[in-house]
N, C-alpha and C positions, 0 to 999 in steps of 0.2 A: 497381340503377343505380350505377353506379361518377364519379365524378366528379374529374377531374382538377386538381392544383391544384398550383398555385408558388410559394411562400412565400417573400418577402424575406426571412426566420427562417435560411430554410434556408440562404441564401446567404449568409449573417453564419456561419453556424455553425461555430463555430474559428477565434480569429483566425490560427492557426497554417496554417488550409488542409488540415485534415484531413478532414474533412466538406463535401459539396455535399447538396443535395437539389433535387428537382427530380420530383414521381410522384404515385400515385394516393391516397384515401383509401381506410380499409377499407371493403370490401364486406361490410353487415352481411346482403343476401340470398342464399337457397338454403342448403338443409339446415337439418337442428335446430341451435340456438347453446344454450352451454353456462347450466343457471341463472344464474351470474353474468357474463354476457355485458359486458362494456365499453363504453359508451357512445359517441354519435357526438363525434368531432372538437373540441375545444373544451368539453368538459363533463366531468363528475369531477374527479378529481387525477392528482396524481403521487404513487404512494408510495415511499420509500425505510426502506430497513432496514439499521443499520447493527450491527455485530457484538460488541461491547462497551466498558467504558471502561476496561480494566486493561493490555492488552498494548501500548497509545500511546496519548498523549496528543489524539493526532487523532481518536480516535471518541468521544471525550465534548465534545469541546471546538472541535478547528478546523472538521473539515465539516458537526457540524451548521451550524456558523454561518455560514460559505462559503454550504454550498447554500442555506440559507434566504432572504441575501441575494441569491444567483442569481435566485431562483424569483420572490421579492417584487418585483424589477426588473422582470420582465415579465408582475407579477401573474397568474402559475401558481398555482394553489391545489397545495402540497405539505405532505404527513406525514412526518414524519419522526419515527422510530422506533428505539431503540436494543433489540439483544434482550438486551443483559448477560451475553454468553457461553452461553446460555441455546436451545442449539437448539429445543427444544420453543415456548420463547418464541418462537422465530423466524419456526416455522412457524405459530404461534396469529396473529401479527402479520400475518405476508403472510394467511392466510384474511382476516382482518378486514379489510384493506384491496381484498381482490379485493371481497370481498362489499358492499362497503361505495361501488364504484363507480369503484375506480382504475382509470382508463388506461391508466398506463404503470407499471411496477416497477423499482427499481432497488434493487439488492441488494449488499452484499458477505458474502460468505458466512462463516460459523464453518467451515463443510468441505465441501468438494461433493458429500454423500451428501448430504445435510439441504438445503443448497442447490438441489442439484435438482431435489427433490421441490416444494419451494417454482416454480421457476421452471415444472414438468410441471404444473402446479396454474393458474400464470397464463396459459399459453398456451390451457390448454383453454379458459381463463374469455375469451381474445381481447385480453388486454390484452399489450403490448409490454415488451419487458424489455431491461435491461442491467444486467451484467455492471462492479460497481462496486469498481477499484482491483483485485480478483482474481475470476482466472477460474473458475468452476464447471465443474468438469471432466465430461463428460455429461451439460451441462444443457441447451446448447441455445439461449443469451439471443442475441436477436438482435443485441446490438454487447456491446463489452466497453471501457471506459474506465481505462488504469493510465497508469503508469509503463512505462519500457523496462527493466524485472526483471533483464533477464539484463545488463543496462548499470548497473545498481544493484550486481550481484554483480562486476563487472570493477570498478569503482571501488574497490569495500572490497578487493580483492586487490590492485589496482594502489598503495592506500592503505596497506597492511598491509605490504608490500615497501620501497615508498617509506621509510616509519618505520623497519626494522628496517637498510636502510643506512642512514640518518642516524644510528643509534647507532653503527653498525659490528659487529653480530653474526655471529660466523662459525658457519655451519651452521647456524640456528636452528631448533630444532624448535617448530612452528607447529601448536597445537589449534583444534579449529571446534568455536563453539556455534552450531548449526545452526537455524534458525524450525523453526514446527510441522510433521510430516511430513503432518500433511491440507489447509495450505497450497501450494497452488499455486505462488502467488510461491518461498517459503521455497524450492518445488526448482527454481526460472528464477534467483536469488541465487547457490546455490550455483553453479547449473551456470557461471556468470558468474565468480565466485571460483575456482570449479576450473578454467575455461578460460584463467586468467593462472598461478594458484600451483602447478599440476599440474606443468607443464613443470618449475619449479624443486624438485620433488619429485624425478622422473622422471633430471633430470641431477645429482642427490645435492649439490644446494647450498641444501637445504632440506632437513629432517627434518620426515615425516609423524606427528603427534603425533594424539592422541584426536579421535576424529571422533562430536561425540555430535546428534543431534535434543532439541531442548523442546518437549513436547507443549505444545500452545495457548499457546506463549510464553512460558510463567508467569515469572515471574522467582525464583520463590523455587524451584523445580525445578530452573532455569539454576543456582541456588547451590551446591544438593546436585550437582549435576553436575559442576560445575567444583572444586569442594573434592573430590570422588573424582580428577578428572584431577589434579589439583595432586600427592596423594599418591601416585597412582598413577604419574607420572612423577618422585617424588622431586622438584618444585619445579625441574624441568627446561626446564620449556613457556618459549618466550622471546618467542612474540606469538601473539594471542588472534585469531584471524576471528570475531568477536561480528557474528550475522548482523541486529542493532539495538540502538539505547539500552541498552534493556532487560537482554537477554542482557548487554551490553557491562559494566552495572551490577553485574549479578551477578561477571562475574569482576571488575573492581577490588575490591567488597566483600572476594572473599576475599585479592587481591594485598596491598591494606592491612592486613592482616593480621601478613605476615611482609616488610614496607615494601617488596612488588617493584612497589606501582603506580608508573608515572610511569617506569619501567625495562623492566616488558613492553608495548609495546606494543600496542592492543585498540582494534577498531574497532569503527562502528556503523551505526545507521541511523536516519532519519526526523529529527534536528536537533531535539530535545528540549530544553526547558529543562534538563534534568539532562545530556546527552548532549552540549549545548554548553558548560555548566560543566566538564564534563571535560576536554573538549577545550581549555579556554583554562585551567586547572589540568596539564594536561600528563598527566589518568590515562587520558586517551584520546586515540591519536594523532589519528581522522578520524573524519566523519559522512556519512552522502551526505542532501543535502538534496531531497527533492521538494517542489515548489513546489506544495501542494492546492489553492493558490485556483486554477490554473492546471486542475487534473484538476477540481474544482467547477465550474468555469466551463464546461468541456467538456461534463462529464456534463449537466448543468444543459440547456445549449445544444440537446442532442443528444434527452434526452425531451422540451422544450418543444417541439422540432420534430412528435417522434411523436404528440404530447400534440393539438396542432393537427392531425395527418392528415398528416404531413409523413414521408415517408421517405427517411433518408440513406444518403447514399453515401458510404461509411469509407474513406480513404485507403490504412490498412492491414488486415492482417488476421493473425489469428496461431490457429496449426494447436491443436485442443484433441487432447492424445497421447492421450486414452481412444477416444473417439468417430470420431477421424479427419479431423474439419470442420472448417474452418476459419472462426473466426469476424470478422466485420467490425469493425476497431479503431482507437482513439485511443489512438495510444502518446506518452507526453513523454516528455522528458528531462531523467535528473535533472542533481546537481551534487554533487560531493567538495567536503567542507569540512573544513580542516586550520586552524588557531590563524589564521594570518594570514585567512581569511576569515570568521569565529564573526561578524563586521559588518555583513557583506552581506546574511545570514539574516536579522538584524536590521533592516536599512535595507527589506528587500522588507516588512515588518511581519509576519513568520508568527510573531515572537514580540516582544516588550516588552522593552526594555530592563533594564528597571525589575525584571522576572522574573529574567533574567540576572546584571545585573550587582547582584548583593545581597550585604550582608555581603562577608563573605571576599573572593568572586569581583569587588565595587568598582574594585580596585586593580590585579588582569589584567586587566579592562577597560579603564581607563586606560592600563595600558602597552600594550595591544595596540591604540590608536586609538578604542575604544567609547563 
C-alpha cells in the first residue's frame, strides 16, 4: 500500500528555495527487503558521519553542533558520529547505525572508494542518504548538500590576483597547495582557481610555479611540501593558492622563516580561527567563508523531510564525472573575506570574538573595527 503525503516540512525546506517536496512514502511491500531494512516514516534516526577533526575546525567542533541543534528543533532523533580519519571507523560506524535502525544517512566522506561502500550498504538496507558538504563519486546518495566548490576555487584565484596587484608584482610566479587528491571538492577548488589563474598563465603575465596535491590535508605534509617548492624555486614563489587554512598555514610557517610572510601573498579556506588571524596580521591575504549553519540547516531540513516519508525535489543538480549521474543538490554560496571583512564572519557568530581577537591579534581588531 503506498500512501501519499504532503508535508508542511517539506515546503519550508530551504529557506533559500532550493527544495520543494510534495510525494509518496516508501513502499515497504513486495520482494525480500534487506536484514536491516529501515523503518516506516517517522521512527529510527537520522545518522550522520562526519570525517574527522584535524583537517578544519568544522568537523570537531561547528557541525556537530549546527546539526544537532537542527535536529533538536524539530525533535529528530540524530547520531552523530565522527570517524577520526579513520576509514575502517567509517565504515564500522555507518554498519552500526544501519543496523541499529537509521532512516536516513548522511555522510561526508574521507574518499569515495570507502564512501561508497558505505552509501552501497545503506541503500540495500532502504535507508536514504545524502551526500554531506562532498560528493562521493560512484556512490549514488540520493541529494548532495555543499557549497558552490568550483565558486569557492574562483574566489581564492580572483583573491590571490586581487593581492598580488595591490603589491605590484610583476610576473609573479604563483605555487598551489592543492586539497587531497581523493577529495572531490579539492578537484571542483581547483578547477575554479584554474578557471580565473590559467588564462593569466597562458598570456605570460603569471608564472606557473610548483603544482603539488596533500594527501588528507595533513598540514605537516603541506610543510614538507612547500619547504621542497621554496628551495626548489630558490625562494622565487611570490603568492601561494593554499587550497584552505590549513595548507595556507603550513606555507606561512615556512615564509616566517626567511621573513617573506606578509610579502607572499597566500590564500585560503573555510575562515578559521587561525586562518582569520592571518588574514588580519596580513600573513594571509583572503579566506572564502562558507556559512555551515547555512549548509546544517539545509542538510538538517532536507533528511528530516526523508526521515518523515517526505521526498524532495532539489532545485539543482550536479553531474557525478565517475558514474555519469547526475545527482539532486543544495548548492550555497560562499563569500571572500579579505582584512576589511574578518567582522562580518564574526557578527554572523561562526566564530567568537573572544577566539579571534586574543593577545597580539587585540589591537588588529581594534584597528580593523572588531
Amino acid at each position: 500500500m503506498r500512501t501519499t503525503l504532503c508535508a508542511l516540512t517539506a515546503a519550508g525546506l530551504l529557506a533559500a528555495g532550493a527544495v520543494s517536496a510534495c510525494t509518496t512514502a516508501d513502499d515497504d511491500s513486495g520482494g525480500a527487503a534487506p536484514r536491516a531494512r529501515a523503518g516506516a516514516p517517522g521512527t529510527g534516526k537520522v545518522g550522520v558521519i562526519l570525517p574527522d577533526t584535524t583537517t578544519s575546525q568544522r568537523w570537531g567542533s561547528d557541525d556537530p553542533k549546527l546539526l544537532q541543534a537542527a535536529f533538536d528543533a524539530e525533535d529528530v532523533p540524530v547520531d552523530i558520529r565522527n570517524a577520526q580519519g579513520d576509514k575502517e571507523e567509517f565504515g564500522r560506524i555507518a554498519d552500526s547505525m544501519i543496523e541499529s535502525g537509521a532512516r536516513v544517512l548522511m555522510i561526508a566522506n574521507l574518499d569515495s572508494a570507502s564512501g561508497s561502500a558505505v552509501l552501497e550498504r545503506a541503500r540495500a538496507a532502504g535507508v536514504k542518504t545524502i551526500d554531506y558538504d562532498r560528493l562521493t563519486l560512484n556512490g549514488g546518495a540520493d541529494y548532495y548538500v555543499s557549497f558552490d566548490n568550483e565558486a569557492v576555487g574562483r574566489q581564492q584565484g580572483d583573491g590571490l590576483i586581487r593581492c598580488l596587484r595591490e603589491r605590484r608584482i610583476a610576473d609573479p610566479m604563483v605555487a598551489y597547495l592543492n586539497g587531497s587528491p581523493t577529495d572531490n571538492n579539492a578537484t571542483l577548488f581547483k578547477k575554479g582557481y584554474n578557471e580565473v589563474i590559467q588564462p593569466l598563465f597562458d598570456d605570460g603575465k603569471m608564472l606557473k610555479g610548483p603544482d603539488q596535491d596533500v594527501d588528507d590535508w595533513k598540514e605537516e605534509a603541506a610543510v614538507t611540501i612547500f619547504q621542497e617548492m621554496w628551495t626548489q624555486t630558490q625562494g622565487e614563489i611570490d603568492g601561494v593558492l593554499a587550497a584552505n587554512d590549513t595548507l595556507g598555514a603550513a606555507a606561512i610557517a615556512e615564509l616566517k622563516k626567511t621573513k617573506r610572510n606578509g610579502f607572499v601573498p597566500v590564500t585560503g579556506q573555510d575562515a578559521t580561527v587561525q586562518g582569520l588571524q592571518n588574514v588580519l596580521s596580513g600573513d594571509q591575504c583572503m579566506t572564502v567563508y562558507k556559512p555551515i549553519k547555512q549548509e546544517a540547516d539545509a542538510a538538517a531540513k532536507l533528511a528530516i523531510s526523508l526521515y518523515q516519508g517526505v521526498t524532495a525535489a532539489a532545485k539543482d543538480r550536479v553531474k557525478d564525472v565517475e558514474s555519469g549521474a547526475y545527482v539532486p543538490a543544495v548548492l550555497l554560496q560562499p563569500r571572500a573575506i579579505f582584512k576589511a571583512d574578518v567582522g562580518s564572519v564574526i557578527a554572523d557568530g561562526f566564530v567568537e570574538r573572544d577566539a579571534v581577537c586574543t593577545g597580539r591579534f587585540a589591537p588588529l581588531c581594534e584597528a580593523n573595527g572588531i
